[in-house]
LUMKE-445451 format. One record per residue (C-alpha): residue in one letter; x, y, z; residue number from 1. Coordinates in nm, 2 decimals, padded with zeros to 4 digits. Layout:
! LUMKE-445451
 dogu     c1     c2     c3 seke
    A      X      Y      Z  NUM
...
//
This chain:
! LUMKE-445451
 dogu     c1     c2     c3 seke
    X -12.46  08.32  02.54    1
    X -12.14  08.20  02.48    2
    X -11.89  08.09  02.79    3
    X -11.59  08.27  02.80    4
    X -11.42  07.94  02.97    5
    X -11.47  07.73  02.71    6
    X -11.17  07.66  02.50    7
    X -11.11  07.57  02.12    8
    X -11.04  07.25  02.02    9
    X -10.71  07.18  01.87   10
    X -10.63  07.14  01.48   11
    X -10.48  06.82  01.42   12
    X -10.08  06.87  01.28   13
    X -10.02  06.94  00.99   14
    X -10.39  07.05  00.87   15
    X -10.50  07.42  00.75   16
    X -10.60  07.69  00.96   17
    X -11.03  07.69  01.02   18
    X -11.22  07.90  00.84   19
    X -11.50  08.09  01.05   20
    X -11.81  08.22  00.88   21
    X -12.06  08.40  01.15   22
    X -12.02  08.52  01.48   23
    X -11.79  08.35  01.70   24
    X -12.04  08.16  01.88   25
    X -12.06  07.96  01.55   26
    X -11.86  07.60  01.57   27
    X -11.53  07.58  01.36   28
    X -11.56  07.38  01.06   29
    X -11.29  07.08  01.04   30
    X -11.18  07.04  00.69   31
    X -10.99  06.71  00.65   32
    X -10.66  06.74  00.46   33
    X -10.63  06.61  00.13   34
    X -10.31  06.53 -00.06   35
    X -10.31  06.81 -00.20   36
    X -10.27  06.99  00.09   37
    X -10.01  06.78  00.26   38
    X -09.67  06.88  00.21   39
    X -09.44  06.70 -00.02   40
    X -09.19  06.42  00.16   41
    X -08.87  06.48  00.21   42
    X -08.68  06.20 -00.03   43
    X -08.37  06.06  00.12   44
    X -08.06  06.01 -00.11   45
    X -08.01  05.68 -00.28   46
    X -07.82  05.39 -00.13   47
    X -07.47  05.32 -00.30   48
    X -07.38  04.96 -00.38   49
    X -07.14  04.83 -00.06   50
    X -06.94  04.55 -00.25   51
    X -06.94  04.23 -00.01   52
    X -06.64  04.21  00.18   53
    X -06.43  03.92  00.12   54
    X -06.30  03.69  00.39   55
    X -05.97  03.67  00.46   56
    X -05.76  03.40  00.40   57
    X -05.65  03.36  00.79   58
    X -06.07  03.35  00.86   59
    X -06.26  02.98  00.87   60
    X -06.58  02.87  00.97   61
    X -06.59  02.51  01.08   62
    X -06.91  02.27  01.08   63
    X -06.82  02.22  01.46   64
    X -06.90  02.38  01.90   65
    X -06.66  02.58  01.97   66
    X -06.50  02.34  02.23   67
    X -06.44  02.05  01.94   68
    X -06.26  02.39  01.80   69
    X -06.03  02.50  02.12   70
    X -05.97  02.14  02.18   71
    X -05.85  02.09  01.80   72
    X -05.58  02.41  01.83   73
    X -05.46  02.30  02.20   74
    X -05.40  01.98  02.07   75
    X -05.19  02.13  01.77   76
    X -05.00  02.35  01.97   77
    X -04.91  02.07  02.22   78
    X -04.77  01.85  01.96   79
    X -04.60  02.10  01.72   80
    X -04.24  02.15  01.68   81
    X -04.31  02.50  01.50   82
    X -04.56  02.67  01.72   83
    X -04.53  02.75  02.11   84
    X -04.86  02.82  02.29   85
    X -04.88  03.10  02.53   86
    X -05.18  03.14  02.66   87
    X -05.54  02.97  02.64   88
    X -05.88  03.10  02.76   89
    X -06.17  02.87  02.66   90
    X -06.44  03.05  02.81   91
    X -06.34  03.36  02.58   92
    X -06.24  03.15  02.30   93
    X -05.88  03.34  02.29   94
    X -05.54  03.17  02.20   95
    X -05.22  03.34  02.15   96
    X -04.94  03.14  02.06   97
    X -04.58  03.20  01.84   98
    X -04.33  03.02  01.61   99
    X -03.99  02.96  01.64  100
    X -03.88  03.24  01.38  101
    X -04.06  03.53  01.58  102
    X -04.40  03.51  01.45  103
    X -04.71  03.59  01.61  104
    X -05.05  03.46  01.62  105
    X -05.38  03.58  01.82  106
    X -05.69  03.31  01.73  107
    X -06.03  03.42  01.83  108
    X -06.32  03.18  01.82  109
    X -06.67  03.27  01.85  110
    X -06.97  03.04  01.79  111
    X -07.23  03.09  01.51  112
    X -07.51  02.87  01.60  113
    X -07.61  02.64  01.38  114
    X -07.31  02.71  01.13  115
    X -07.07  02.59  01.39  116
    X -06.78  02.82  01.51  117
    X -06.56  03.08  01.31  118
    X -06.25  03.16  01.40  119
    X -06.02  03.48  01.32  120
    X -05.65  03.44  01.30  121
    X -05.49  03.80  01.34  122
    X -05.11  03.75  01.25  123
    X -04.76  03.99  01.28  124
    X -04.40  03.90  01.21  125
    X -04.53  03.61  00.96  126
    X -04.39  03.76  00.63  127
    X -04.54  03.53  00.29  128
    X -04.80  03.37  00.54  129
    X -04.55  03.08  00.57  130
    X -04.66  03.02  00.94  131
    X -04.98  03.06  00.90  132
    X -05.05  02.85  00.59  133
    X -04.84  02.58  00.81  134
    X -05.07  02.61  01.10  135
    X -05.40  02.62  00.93  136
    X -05.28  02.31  00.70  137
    X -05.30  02.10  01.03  138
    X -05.60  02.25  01.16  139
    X -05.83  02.24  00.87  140
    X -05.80  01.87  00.80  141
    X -05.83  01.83  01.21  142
    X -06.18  01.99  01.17  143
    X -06.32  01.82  00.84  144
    X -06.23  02.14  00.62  145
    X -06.06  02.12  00.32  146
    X -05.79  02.41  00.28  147
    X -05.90  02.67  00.07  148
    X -05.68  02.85 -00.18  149
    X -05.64  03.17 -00.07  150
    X -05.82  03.45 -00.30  151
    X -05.57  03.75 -00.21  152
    X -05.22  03.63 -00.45  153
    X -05.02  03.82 -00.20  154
    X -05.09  03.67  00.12  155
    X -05.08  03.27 -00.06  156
    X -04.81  03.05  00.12  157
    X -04.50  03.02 -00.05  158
    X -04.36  02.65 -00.13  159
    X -04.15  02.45  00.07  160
    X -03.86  02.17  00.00  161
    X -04.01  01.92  00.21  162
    X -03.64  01.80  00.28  163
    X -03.49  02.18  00.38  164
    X -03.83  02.20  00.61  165
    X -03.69  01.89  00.77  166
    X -03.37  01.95  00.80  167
    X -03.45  02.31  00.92  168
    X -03.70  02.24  01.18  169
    X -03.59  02.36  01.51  170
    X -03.74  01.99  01.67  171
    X -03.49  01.86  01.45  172
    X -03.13  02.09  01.47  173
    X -03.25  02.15  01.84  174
    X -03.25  02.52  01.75  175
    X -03.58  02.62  02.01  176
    X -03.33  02.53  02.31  177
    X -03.50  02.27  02.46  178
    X -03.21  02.02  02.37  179
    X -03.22  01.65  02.47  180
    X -02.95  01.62  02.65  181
    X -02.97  01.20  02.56  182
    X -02.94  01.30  02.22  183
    X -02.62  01.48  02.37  184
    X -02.47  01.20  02.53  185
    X -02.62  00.94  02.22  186
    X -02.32  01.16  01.99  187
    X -02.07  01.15  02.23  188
    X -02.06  00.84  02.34  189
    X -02.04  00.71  01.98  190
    X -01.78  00.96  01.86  191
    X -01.58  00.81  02.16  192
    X -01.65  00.42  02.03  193
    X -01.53  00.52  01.68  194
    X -01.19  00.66  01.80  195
    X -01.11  00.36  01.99  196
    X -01.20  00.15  01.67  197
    X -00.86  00.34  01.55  198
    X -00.70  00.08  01.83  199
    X -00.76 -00.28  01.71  200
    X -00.43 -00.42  01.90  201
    X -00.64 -00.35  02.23  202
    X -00.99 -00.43  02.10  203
    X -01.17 -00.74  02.12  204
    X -01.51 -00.85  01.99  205
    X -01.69 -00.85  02.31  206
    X -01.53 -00.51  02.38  207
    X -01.67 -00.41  02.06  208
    X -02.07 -00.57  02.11  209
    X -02.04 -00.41  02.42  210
    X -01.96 -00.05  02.30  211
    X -02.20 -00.07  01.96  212
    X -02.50 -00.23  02.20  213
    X -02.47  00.06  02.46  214
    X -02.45  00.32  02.20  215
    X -02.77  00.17  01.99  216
    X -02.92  00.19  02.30  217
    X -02.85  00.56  02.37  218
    X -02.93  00.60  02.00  219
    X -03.30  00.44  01.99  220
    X -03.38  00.61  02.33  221
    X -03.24  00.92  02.18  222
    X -03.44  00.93  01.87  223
    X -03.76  00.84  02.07  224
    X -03.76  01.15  02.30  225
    X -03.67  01.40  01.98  226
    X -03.96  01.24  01.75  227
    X -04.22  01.52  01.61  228
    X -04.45  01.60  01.87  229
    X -04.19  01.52  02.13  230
    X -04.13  01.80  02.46  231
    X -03.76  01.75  02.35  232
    X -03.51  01.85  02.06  233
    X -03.23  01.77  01.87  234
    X -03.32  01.44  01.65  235
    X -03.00  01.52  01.44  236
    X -02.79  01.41  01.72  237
    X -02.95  01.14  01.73  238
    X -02.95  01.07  01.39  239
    X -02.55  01.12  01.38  240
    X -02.51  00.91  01.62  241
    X -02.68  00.64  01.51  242
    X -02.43  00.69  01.17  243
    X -02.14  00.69  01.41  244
    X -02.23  00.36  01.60  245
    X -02.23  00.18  01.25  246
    X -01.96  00.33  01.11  247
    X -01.74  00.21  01.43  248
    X -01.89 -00.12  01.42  249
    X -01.77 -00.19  01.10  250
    X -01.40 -00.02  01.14  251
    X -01.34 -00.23  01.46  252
    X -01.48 -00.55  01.30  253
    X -01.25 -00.52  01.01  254
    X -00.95 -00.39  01.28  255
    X -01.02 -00.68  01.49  256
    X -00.98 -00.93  01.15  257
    X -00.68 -00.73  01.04  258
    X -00.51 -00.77  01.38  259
    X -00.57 -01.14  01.44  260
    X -00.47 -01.22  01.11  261
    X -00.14 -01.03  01.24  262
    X -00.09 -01.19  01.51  263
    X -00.14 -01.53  01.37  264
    X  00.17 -01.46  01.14  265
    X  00.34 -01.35  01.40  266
    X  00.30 -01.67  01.64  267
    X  00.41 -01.88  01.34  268
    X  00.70 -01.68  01.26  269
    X  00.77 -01.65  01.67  270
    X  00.73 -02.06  01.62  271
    X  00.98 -02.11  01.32  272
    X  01.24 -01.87  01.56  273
    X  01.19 -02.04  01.90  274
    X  01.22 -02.39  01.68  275
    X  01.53 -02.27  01.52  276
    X  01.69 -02.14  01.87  277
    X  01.61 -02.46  02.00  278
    X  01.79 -02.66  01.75  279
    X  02.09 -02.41  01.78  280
    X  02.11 -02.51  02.11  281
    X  02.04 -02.86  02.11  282
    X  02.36 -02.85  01.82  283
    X  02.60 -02.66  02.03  284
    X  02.49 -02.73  02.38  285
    X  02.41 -03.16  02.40  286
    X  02.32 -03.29  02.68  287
    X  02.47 -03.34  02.96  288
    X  02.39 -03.68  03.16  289
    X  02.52 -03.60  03.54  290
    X  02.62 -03.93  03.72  291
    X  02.84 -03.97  03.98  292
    X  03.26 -03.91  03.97  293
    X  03.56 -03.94  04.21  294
    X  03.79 -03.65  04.14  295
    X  04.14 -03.80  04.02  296
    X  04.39 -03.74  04.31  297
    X  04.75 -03.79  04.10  298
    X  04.89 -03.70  03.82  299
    X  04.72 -03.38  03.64  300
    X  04.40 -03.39  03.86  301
    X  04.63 -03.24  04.17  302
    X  04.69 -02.90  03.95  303
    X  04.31 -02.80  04.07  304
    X  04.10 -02.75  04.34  305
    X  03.84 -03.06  04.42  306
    X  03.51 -02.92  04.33  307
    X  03.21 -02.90  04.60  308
    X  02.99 -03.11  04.39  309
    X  03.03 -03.53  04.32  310
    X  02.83 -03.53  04.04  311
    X  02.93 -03.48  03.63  312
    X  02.95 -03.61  03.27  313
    X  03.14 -03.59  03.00  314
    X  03.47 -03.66  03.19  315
    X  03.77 -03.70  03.01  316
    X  04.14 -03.82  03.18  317
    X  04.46 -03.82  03.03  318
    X  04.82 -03.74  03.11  319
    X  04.84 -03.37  02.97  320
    X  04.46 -03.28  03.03  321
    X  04.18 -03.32  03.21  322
    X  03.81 -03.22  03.12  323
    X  03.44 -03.29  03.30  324
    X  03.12 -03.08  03.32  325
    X  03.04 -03.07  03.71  326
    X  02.69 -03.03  03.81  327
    X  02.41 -02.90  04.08  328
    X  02.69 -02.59  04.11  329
    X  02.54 -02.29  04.19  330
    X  02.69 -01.94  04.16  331
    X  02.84 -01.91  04.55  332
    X  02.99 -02.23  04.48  333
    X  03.11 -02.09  04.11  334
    X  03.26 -01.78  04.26  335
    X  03.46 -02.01  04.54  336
    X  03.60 -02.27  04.30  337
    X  03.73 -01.98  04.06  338
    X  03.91 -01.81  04.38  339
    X  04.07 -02.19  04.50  340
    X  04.18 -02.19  04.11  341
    X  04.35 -01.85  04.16  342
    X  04.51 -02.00  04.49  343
    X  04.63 -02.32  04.30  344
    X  04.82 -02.05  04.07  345
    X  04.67 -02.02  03.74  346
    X  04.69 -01.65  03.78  347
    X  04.93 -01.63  03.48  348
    X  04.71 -01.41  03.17  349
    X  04.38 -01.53  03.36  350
    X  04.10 -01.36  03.24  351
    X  03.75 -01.37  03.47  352
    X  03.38 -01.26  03.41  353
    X  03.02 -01.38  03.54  354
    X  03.04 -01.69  03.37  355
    X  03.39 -01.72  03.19  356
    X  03.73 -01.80  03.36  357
    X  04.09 -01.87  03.19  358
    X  04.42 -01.87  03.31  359
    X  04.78 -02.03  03.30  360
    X  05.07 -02.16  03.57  361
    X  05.40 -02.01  03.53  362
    X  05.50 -02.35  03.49  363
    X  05.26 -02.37  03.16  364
    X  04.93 -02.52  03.26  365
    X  04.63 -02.36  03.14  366
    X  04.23 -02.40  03.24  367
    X  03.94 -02.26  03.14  368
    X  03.61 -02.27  03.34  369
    X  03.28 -02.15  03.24  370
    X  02.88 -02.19  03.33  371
    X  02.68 -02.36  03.07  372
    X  02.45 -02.09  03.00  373
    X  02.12 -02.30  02.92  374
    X  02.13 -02.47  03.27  375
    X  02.36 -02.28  03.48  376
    X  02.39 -02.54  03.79  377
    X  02.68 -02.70  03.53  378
    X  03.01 -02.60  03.57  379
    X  03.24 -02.69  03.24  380
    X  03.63 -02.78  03.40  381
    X  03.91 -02.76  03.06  382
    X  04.26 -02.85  03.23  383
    X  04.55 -02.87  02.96  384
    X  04.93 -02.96  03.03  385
    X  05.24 -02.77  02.93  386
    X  05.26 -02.81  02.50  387
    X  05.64 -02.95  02.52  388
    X  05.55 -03.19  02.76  389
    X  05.53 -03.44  02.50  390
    X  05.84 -03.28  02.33  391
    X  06.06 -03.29  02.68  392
    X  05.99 -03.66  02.74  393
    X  06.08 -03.73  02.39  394
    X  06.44 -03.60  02.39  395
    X  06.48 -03.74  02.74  396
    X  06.44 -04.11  02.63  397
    X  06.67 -04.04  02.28  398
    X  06.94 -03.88  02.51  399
    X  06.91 -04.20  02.72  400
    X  06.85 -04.45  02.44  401
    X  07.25 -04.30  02.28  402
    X  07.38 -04.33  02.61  403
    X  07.33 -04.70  02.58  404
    X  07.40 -04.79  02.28  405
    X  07.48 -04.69  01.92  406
    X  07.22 -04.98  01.80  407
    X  07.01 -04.82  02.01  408
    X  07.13 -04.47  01.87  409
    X  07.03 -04.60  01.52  410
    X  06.70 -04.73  01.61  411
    X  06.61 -04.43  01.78  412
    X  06.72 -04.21  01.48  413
    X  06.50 -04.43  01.29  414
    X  06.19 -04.34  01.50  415
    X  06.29 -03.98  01.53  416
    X  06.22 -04.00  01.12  417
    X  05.89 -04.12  01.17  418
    X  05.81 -03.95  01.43  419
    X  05.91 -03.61  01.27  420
    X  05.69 -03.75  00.96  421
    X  05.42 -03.83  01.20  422
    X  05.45 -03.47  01.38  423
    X  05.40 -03.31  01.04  424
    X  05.09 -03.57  00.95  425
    X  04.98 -03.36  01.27  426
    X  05.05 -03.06  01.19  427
    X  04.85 -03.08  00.89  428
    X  04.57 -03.22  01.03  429
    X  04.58 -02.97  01.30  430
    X  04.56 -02.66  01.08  431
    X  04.28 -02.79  00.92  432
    X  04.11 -02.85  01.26  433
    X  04.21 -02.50  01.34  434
    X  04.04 -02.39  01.04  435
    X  03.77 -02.54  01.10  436
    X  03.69 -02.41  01.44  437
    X  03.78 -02.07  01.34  438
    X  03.51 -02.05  01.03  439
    X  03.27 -02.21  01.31  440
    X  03.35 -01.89  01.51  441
    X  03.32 -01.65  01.28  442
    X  03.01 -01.78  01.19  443
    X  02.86 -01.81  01.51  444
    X  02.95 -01.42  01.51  445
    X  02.75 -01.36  01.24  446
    X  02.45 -01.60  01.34  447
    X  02.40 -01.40  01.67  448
    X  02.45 -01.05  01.48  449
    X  02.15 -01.15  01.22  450
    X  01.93 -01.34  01.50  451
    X  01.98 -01.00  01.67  452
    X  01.87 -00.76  01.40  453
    X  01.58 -01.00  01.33  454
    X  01.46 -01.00  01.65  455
    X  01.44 -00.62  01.68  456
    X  01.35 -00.55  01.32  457
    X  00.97 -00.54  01.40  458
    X  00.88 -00.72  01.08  459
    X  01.01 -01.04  01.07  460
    X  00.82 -01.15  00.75  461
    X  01.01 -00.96  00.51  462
    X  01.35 -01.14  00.65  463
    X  01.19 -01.51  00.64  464
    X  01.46 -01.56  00.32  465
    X  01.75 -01.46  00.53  466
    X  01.67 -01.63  00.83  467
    X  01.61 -01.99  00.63  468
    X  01.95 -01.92  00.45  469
    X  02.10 -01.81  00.83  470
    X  01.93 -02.17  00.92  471
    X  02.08 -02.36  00.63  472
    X  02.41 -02.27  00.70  473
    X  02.40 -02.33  01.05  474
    X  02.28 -02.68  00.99  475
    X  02.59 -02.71  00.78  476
    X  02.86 -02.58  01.01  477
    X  02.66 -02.80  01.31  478
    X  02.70 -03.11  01.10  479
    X  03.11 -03.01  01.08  480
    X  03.17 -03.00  01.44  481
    X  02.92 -03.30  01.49  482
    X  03.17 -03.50  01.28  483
    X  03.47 -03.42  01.47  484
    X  03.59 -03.67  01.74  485
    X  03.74 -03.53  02.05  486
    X  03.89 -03.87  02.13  487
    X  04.10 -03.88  01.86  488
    X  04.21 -03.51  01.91  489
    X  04.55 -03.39  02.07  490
    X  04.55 -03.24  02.38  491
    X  04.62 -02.90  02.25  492
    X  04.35 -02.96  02.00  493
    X  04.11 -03.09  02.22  494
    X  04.19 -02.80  02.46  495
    X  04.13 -02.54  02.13  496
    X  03.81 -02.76  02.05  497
    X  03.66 -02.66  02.41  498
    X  03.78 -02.35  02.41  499
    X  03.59 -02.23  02.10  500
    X  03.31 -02.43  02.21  501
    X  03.23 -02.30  02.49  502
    X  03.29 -01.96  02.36  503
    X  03.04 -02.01  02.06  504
    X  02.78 -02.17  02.35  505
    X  02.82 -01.84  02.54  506
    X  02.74 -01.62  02.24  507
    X  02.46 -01.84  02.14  508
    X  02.29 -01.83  02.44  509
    X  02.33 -01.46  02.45  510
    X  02.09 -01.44  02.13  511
    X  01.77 -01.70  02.32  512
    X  01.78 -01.44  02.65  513
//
């Protein structure tokens, strides 16, 4: 009997149905599958050929942790002139960073086990791979891996002119902004030390050692802060200024030569004029040896005032004139002996200055008084009697010589003749004194006009011919009046002899002040 409870067991998947032969109460027959009778596989498409994809040229793989890595790009980045860093994460292994021309860098590093770390460089605003090729350059060799040439044409770095990548680095012009401000001052401060090279008459040489040592200073300091790697720009400054500090060191060396040289002619030329002023002087202006004098009471000393002072030189005394250089007079005691003159009456023509004073009597007396201009405490007293004086005296005695006698009327007529010969002797011999004072005059005028125009010419040098011609005939004229011997002079020639005198000492003195 079979039991209805009892259930079938189950056909393993994927086999064919049982067959049953019998009555149901008969057990199923397993049939086990054969290949046959399992169904065909379902095939899967072939697999294409994936070509391998090639690394990019901005992609590395370095033989080193990953922290040798991150410390080998901070260390870049902190020393760089071309790359700014921005922001660091070493746990992720992330840097982000930009150059001075815009571009802009992300670096990922990731470790790779045993082959060390690789790195991924994703880059924008970097057009020819310039930047990149740059940065990479200084990391590869940093990490012990040779650069690679890059295997996609278009992405290779371009060459640079080492000098234009100089010259055009921002840590050079100072272009990033962060300008050294030493650099700054470096340039001006040697700008300023050439400029007052372009003074030599005011420069000395420790003036100029001071200047070129400060600004070498500024310089070296300067070009130390702005090196490559420095936090600072603007080496060219520095670089400039350097130029500068030589260039001004050698312009104010040679000004400083130039000028001395200069003023060495000068001094001897300032030497020859002082020796010939000196000479001029000692040749019209002699001496004067002050000594004690008693002021004549009688005869023609009575015509003027007795002066304040007792001592003199050079005093003369005759019947008809009267001459003496007072000294230790001063200019109150000048002013009150010229007004006791114009008391005494000599206020006939008088003419009166500073240091010049000439007049006349109304009964023909004539003075002059003047102040020696090279020591003014000497008063110069010229006193001259009436010219036909002499003349008066002479007719006098012939009147009274006829009176007497007619012997005595010959023999004066006889003395009249040689008289009237010797009068004309001294005529003659006055002219020629006259002529000769005169040409001394007129030459004394044109000695002070040429000392004058040399003096304020400015460049004395190119006049040296004139002045030792000016010098040779002033020797020649002094010699002249040297040889001429007041004693033996008239009184009206002796009076014209001091009278031109002492005009030409006042005009020569008027040249040394």
């Amino acid at each position: 009997m079979t039991n209805d409870s009892q259930q079938p067991a189950p056909f393993p998947a994927g086999g064919n149905q049982p067959t049953t032969s019998g009555s149901n109460d008969a057990p199923a027959q397993f049939i086990p599958p054969t290949e046959q009778s399992v169904p065909p596989t379902q095939t899967m498409p072939p697999v294409q050929d994936v070509p391998a994809q090639t690394p990019s040229y901005n992609d590395r793989v370095y033989a080193t942790s990953l922290q040798q890595v991150m410390q080998a790009v901070h260390d870049q980045l902190s020393t760089s002139a071309t790359f700014t860093a921005d922001e660091e994460n070493v746990a992720e292994g992330t840097v982000t960073f930009h150059a001075y021309d815009g571009a802009q860098f992300t670096l990922k590093a990731s470790a790779q086990g045993a082959d060390g770390t690789a790195i991924k460089l994703d880059v924008t605003g970097d057009d020819g791979g310039t930047r990149t090729a740059e940065f990479l350059s200084v990391l590869d060799p940093a990490l012990a891996l040779p650069t690679a040439a890059p295997t996609d044409a278009a992405n290779a770095p371009k060459k640079e002119n080492k000098a234009w990548k100089i010259l055009n680095n921002p840590q050079f012009t100072g272009a990033s902004g962060n300008r050294s401000k030493l650099a700054i001052a470096a340039l001006a401060y040697s700008i300023l030390m050439v400029l007052s090279t372009f003074a030599p008459a005011a420069l000395e040489w420790g003036m100029l050692f001071s200047m070129a040592f400060t600004s070498l200073l500024l310089t070296f300091a300067a070009l130390y802060v702005t090196r490559p790697g420095g936090k600072v720009t603007g080496q060219l400054f520095a670089w400039i200024a350097a130029v500068l500090t030589v260039l001004g060191f050698v312009i104010g060396s040679v000004g400083i030569v130039v000028s001395g040289a200069r003023e060495k002619k000068a001094d001897q030329d300032a030497a020859v004029v002082s020796g010939a002023r000196e000479k001029a002087d000692q040749d019209a202006a002699p001496e004067i040896e002050c000594k004690a004098f008693s002021w004549p009471k009688t005869n023609i000393g009575t015509k003027l005032p007795t002066p304040e002072s007792t001592t003199g030189g050079n005093f003369i005394e005759d019947d008809d004139m009267l001459s003496i250089d007072v000294c230790d007079t001063n200019d109150e005691q000048y002013a009150a002996y010229i007004d006791a003159v114009l008391e005494k009456g000599f206020t006939v023509d008088y003419s009166r200055s500073d240091g010049w004073f000439s007049g006349e009597t109304k009964d023909g007396y004539s003075v002059t008084i003047s102040r020696d201009e090279s020591n003014k405490d000497i008063m110069s007293i010229n006193l001259y009697g009436p010219d036909d004086s002499s003349t008066s005296d002479t007719s006098t005695s012939s009147d009274t010589s006829a009176s007497n006698s007619s012997n005595s009327s010959s023999s004066a007529g006889t003395t009249t003749k040689e008289d009237t010969k010797k009068t004309e002797e001294k005529k003659s011999t006055s002219s020629d004194f006259k002529s000769t004072m005169d040409s001394y005059d007129a030459f004394v005028d044109k000695y002070v006009a040429f000392m004058k125009k040399y003096k304020s010419s400015g460049d004395p040098v190119s006049m040296l011919s004139d002045y030792s011609a000016m010098m040779d005939e002033l020797n020649t004229y002094s010699t002249k009046i040297d040889s001429i011997d007041s004693g033996s002079l008239s009184a009206s020639d002796l009076a014209y002899y001091n009278e031109v005198m002492a005009r030409c000492t006042q005009k020569l003195a008027s040249v040394s002040q």
